[in-house]
C-alpha distance (Angstrom), angle and dihedral (degrees) to the residues before:
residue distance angle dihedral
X1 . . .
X2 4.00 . .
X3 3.20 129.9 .
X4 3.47 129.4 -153.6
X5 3.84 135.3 -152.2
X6 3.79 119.7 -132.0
X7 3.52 88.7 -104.1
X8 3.27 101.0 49.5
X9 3.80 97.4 52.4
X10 3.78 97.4 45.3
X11 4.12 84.4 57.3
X12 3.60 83.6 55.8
X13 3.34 90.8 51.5
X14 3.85 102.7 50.1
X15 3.84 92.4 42.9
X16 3.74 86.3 54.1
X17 3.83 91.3 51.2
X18 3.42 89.6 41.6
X19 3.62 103.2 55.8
X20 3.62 87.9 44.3
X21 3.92 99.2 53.1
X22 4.26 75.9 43.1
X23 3.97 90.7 60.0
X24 3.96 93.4 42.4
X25 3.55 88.8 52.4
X26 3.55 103.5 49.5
X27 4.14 82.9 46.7
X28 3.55 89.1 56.8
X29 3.91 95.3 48.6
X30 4.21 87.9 46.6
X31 4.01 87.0 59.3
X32 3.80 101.8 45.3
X33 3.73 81.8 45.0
X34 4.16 86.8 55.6
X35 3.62 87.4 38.4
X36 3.77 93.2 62.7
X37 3.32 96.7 37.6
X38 3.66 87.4 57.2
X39 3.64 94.7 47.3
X40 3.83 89.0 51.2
X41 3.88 89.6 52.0
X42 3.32 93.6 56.4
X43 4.02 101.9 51.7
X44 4.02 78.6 57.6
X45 3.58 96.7 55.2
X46 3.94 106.5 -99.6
X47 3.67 111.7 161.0
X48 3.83 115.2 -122.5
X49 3.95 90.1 -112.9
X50 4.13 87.7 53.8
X51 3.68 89.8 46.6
X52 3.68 91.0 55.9
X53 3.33 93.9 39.5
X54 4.15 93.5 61.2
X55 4.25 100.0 31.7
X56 3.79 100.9 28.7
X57 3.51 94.2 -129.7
X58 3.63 130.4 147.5
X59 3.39 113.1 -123.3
């Protein structure tokens, strides 16, 4: 069994949070990054279904 002192678990506790709020964020950045690819697509004539078809977004 291991014990941890106060310290120790709270650091636990922020890196967790902060490699989660890491992982979101990166998430977020990959979709605005499909987003304007998307939106670029379309001012050069894509079709929705290509569109989809290369980001993986729903349109």
């Amino acid at each position: 069994m291991q014990v941890f002192t106060q310290e120790q678990a709270m650091e636990m506790v922020l890196t967790e949070e902060y490699n989660k709020g890491r992982e979101e964020g990166r998430e977020e950045g990959m979709e605005k990054g499909k987003l304007s690819i998307a939106e670029t697509m379309k001012k050069m004539g894509y079709s929705l279904d290509e569109i989809y078809k290369i980001t993986g977004l729903m349109l």
